[in-house]
N, CA, C and O atoms as a printed pandas DataFrame, in Angstrom:
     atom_number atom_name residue_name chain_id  residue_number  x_coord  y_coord  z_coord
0              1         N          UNK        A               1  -11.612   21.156   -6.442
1              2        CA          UNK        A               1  -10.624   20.945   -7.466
2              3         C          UNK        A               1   -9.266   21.379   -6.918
3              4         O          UNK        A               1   -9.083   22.548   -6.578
4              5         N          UNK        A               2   -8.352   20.485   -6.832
5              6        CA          UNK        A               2   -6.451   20.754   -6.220
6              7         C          UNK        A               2   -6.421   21.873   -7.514
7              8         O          UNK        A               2   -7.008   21.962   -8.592
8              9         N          UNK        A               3   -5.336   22.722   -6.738
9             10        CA          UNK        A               3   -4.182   23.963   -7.329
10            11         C          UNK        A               3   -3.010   22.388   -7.302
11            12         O          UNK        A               3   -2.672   21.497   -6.523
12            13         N          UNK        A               4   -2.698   22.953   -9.036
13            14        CA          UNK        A               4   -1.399   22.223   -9.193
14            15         C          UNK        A               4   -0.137   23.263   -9.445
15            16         O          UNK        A               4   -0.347   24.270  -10.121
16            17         N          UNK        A               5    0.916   23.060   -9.003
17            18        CA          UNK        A               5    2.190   23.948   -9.520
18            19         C          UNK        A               5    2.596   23.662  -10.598
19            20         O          UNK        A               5    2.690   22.471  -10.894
20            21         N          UNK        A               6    3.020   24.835  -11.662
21            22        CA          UNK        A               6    4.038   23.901  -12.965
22            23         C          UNK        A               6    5.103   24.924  -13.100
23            24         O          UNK        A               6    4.851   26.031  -12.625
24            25         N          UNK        A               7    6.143   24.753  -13.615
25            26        CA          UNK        A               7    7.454   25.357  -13.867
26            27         C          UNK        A               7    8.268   24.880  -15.194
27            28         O          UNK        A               7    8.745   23.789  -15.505
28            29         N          UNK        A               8    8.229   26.251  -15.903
29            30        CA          UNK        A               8    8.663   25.806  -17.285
30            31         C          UNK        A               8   10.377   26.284  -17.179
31            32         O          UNK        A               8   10.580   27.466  -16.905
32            33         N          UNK        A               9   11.468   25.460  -17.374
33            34        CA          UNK        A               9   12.823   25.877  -17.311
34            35         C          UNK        A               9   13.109   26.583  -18.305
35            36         O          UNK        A               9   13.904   27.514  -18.180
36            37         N          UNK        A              10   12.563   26.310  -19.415
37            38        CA          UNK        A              10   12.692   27.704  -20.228
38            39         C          UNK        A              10   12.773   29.375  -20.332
39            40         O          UNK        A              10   13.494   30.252  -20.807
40            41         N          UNK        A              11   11.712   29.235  -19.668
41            42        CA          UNK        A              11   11.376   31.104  -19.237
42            43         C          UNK        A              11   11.357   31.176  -17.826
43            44         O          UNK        A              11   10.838   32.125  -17.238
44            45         N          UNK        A              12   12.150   29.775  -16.978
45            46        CA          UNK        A              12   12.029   29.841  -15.402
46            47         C          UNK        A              12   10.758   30.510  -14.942
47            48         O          UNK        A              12   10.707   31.684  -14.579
48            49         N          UNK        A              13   10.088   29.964  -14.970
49            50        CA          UNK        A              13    8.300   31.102  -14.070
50            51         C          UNK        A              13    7.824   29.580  -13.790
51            52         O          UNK        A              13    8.017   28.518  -14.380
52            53         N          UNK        A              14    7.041   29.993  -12.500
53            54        CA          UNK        A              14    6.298   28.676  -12.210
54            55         C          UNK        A              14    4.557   29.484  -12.134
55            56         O          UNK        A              14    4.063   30.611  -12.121
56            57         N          UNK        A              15    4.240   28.414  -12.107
57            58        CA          UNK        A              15    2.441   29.645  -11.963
58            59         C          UNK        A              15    1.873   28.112  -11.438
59            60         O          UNK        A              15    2.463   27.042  -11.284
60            61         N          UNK        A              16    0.353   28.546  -11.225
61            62        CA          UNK        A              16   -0.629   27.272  -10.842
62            63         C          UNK        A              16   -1.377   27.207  -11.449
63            64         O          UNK        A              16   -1.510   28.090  -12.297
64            65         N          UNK        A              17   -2.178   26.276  -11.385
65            66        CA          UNK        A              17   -3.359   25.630  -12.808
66            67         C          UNK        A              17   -4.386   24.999  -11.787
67            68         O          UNK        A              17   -4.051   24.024  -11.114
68            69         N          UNK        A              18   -5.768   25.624  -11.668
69            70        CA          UNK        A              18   -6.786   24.563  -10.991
70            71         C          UNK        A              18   -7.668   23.826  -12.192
71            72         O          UNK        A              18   -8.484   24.196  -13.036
72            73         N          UNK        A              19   -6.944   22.366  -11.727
73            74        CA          UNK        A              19   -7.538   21.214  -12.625
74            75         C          UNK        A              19   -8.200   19.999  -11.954
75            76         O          UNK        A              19   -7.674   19.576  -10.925
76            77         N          UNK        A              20   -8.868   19.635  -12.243
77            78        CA          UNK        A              20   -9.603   17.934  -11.973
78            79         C          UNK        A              20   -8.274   17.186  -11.826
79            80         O          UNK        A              20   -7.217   17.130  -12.455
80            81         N          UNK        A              21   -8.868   16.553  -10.546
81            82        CA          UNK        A              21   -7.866   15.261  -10.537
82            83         C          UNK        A              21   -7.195   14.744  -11.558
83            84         O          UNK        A              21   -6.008   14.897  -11.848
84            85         N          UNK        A              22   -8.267   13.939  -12.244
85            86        CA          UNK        A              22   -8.098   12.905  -13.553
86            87         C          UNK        A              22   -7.179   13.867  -14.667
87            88         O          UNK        A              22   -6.698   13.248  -15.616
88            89         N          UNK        A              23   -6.983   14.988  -14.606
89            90        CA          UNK        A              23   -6.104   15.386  -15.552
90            91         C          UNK        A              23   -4.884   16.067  -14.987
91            92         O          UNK        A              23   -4.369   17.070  -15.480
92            93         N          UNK        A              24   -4.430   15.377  -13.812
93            94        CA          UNK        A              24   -3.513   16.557  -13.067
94            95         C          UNK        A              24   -2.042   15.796  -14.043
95            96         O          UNK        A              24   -1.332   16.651  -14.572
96            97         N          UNK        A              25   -1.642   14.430  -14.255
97            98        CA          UNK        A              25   -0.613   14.225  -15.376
98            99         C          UNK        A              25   -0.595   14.778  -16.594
99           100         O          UNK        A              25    0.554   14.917  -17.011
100          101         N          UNK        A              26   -1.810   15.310  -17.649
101          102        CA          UNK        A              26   -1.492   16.180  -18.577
102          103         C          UNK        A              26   -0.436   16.971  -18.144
103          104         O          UNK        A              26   -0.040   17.316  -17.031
104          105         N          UNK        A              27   -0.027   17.204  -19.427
105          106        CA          UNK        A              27    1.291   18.532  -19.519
106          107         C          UNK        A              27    0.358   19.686  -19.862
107          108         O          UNK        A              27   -0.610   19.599  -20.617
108          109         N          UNK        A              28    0.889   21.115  -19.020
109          110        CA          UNK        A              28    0.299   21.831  -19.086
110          111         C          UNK        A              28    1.726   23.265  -19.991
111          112         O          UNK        A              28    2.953   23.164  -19.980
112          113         N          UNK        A              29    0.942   24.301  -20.574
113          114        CA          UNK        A              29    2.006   25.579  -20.932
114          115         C          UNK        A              29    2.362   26.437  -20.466
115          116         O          UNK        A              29    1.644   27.011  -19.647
116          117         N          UNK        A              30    3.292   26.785  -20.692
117          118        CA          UNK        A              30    3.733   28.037  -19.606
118          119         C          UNK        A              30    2.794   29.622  -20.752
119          120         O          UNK        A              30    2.088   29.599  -21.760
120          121         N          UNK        A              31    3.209   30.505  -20.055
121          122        CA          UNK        A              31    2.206   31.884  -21.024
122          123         C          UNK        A              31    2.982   32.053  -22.154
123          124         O          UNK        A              31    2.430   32.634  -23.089
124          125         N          UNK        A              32    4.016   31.726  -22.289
125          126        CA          UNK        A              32    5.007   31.612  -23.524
126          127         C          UNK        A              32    4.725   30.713  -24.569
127          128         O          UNK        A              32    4.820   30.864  -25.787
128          129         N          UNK        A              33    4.426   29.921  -24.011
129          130        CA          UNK        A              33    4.292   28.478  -24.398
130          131         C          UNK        A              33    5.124   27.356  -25.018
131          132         O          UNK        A              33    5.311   27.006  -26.183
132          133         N          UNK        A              34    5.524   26.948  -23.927
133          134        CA          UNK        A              34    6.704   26.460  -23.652
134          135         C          UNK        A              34    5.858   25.289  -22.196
135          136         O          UNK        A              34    5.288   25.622  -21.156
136          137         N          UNK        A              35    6.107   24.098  -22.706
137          138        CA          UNK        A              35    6.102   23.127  -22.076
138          139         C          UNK        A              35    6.615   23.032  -20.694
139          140         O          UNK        A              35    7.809   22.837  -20.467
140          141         N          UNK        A              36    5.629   23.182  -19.668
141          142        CA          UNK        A              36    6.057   23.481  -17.644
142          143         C          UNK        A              36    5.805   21.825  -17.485
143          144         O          UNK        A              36    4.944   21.064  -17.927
144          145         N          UNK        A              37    6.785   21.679  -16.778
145          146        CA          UNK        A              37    6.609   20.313  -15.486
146          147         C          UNK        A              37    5.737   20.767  -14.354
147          148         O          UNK        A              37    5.674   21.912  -13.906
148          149         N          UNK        A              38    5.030   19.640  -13.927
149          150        CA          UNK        A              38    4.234   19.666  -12.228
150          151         C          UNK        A              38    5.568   19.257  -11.333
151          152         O          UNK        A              38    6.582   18.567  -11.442
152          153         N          UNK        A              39    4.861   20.198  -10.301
153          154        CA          UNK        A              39    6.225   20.573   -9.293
154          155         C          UNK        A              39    5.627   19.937   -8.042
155          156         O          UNK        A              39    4.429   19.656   -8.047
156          157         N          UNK        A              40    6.295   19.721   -7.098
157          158        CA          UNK        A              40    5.951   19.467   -5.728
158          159         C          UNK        A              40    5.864   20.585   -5.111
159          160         O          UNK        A              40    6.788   21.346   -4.825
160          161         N          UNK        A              41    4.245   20.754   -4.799
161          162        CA          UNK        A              41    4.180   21.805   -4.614
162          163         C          UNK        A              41    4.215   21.904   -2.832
163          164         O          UNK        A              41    4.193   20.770   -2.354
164          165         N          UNK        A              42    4.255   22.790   -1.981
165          166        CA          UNK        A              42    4.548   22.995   -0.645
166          167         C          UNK        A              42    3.555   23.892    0.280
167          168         O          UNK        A              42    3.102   24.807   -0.407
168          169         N          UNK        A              43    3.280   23.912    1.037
169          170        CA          UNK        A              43    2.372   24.242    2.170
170          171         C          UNK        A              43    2.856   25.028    3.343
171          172         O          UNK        A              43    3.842   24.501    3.857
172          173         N          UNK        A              44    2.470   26.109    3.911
173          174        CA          UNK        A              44    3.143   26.426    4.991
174          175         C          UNK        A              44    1.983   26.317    6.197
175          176         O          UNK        A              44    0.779   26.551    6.094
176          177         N          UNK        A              45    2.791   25.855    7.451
177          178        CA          UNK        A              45    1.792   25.704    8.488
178          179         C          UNK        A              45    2.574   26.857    9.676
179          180         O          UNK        A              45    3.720   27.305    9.671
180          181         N          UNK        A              46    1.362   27.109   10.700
181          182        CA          UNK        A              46    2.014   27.956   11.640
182          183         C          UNK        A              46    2.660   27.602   13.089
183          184         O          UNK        A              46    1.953   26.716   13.570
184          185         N          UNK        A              47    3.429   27.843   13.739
185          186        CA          UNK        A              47    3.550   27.548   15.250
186          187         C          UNK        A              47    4.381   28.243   15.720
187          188         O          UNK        A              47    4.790   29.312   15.265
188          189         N          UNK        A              48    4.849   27.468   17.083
189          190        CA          UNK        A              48    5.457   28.225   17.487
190          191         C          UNK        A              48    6.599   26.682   17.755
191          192         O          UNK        A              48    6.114   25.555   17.657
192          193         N          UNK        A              49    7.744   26.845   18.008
193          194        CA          UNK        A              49    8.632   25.764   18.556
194          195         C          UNK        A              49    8.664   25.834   19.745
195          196         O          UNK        A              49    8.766   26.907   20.340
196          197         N          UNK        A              50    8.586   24.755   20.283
197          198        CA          UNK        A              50    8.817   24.369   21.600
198          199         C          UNK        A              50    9.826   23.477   22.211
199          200         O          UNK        A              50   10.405   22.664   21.491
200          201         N          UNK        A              51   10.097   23.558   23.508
201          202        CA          UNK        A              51   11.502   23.026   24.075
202          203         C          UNK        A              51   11.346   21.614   23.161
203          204         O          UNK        A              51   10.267   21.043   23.315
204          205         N          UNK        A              52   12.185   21.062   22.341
205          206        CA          UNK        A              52   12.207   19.755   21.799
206          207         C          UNK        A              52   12.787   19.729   20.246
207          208         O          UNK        A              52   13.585   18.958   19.715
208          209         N          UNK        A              53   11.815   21.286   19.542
209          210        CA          UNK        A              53   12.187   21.879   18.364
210          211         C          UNK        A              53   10.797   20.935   17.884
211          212         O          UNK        A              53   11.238   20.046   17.157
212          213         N          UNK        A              54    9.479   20.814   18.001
213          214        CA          UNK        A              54    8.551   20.549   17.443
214          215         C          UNK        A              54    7.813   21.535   17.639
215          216         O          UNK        A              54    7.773   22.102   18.730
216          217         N          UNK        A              55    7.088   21.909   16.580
217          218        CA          UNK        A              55    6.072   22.458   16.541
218          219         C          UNK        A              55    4.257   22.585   16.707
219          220         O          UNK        A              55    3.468   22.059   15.922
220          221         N          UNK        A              56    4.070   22.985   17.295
221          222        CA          UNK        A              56    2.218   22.775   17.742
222          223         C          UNK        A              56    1.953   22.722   16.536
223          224         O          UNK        A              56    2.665   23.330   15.737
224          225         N          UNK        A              57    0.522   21.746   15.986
225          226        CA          UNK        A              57    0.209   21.603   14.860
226          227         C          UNK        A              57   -1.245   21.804   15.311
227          228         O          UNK        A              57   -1.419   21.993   16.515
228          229         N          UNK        A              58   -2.527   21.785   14.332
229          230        CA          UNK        A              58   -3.676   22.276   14.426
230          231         C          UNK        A              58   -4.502   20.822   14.674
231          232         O          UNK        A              58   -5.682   20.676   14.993
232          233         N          UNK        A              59   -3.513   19.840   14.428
233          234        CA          UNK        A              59   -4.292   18.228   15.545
234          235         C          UNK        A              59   -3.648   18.201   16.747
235          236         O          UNK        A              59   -3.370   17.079   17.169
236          237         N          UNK        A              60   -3.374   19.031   17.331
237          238        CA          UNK        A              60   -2.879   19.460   18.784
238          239         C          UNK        A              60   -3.927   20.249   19.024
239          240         O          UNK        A              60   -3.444   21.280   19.492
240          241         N          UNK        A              61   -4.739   20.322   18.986
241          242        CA          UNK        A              61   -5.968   21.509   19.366
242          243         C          UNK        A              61   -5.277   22.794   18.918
243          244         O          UNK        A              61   -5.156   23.581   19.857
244          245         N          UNK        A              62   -4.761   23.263   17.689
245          246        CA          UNK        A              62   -3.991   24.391   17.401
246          247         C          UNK        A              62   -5.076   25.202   16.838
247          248         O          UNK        A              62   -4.813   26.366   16.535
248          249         N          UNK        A              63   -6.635   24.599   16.600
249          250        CA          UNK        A              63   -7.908   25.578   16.305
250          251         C          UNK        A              63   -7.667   25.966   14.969
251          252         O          UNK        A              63   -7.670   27.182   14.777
252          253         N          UNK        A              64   -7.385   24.976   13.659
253          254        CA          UNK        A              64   -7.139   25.407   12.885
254          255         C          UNK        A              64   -8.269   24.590   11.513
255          256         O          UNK        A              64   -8.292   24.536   10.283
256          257         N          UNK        A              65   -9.114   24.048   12.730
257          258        CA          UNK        A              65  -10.515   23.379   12.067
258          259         C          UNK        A              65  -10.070   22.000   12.375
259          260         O          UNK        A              65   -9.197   21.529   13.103
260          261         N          UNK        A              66  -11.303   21.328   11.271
261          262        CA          UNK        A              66  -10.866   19.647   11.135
262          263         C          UNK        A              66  -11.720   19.083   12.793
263          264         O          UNK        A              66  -11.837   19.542   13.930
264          265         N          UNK        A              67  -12.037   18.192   12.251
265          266        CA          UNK        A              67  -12.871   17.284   13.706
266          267         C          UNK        A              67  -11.860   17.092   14.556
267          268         O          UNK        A              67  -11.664   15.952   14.133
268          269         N          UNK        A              68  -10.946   17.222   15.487
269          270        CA          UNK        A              68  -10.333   17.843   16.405
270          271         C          UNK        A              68  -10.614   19.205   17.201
271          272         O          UNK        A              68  -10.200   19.682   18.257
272          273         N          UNK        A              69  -11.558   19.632   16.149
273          274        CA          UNK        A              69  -11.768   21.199   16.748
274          275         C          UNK        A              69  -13.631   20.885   16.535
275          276         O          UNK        A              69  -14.247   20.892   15.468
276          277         N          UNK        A              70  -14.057   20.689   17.606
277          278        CA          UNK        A              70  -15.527   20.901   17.140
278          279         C          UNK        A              70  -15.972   22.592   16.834
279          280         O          UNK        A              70  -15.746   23.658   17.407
280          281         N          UNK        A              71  -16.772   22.145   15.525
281          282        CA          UNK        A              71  -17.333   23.229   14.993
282          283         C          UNK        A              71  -16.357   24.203   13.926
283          284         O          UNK        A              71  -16.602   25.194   13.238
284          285         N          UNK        A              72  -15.093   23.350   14.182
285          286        CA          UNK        A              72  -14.197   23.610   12.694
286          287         C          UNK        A              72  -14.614   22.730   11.411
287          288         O          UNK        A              72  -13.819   22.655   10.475
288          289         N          UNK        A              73  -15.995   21.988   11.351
289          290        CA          UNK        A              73  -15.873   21.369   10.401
290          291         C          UNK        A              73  -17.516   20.723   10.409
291          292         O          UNK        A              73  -18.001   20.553   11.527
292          293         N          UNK        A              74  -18.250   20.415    9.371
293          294        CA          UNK        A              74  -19.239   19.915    9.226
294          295         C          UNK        A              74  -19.743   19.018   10.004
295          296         O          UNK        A              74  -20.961   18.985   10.181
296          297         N          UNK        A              75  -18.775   17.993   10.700
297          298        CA          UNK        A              75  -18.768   17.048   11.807
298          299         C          UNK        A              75  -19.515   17.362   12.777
299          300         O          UNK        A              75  -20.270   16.396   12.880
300          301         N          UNK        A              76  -19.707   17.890   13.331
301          302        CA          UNK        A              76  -19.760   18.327   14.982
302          303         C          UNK        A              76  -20.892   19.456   14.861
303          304         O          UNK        A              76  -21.263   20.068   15.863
C-alpha cells in the first residue's frame, strides 16, 4: 500500500496517510479537520557526484537492491 502526502493550508501541517491505490484521489483531513490536498510527494536518493555533476545511482551497481544487484531482490 503507497504512503500518500497531504497538506492542509489552513493549519499549514502536512502528515501521510497509507491508503489503497483506488482511493488515493479521495480528500483526506487534516487532525483539525480541515480539508489537506495530496502533495507531490519526494524521495531522497544517495551518492556521491562525480566529475560531470551526476550522481551514482543504485542501477549503476550502487547495491541498493532491484535485479541489477543479484540477490537484492526475489529475482535472482
Amino acid at each position: 500500500m503507497p504512503l500518500y502526502e497531504y497538506h492542509c493550508s489552513t493549519c499549514r501541517d502536512t502528515f501521510e496517510v497509507l491508503r489503497p491505490m483506488g482511493q488515493a484521489p479521495v480528500a483526506e483531513m487534516c487532525a483539525e479537520g480541515h480539508e489537506a490536498k495530496k502533495v507531490l510527494s519526494t524521495f531522497a536518493t544517495v551518492g556521491v557526484a562525480q566529475e560531470g555533476g551526476i550522481a551514482p545511482s543504485a542501477f549503476q551497481g550502487g547495491g541498493a537492491g532491484g535485479c541489477c544487484n543479484p540477490g537484492g531482490c526475489a529475482c535472482h
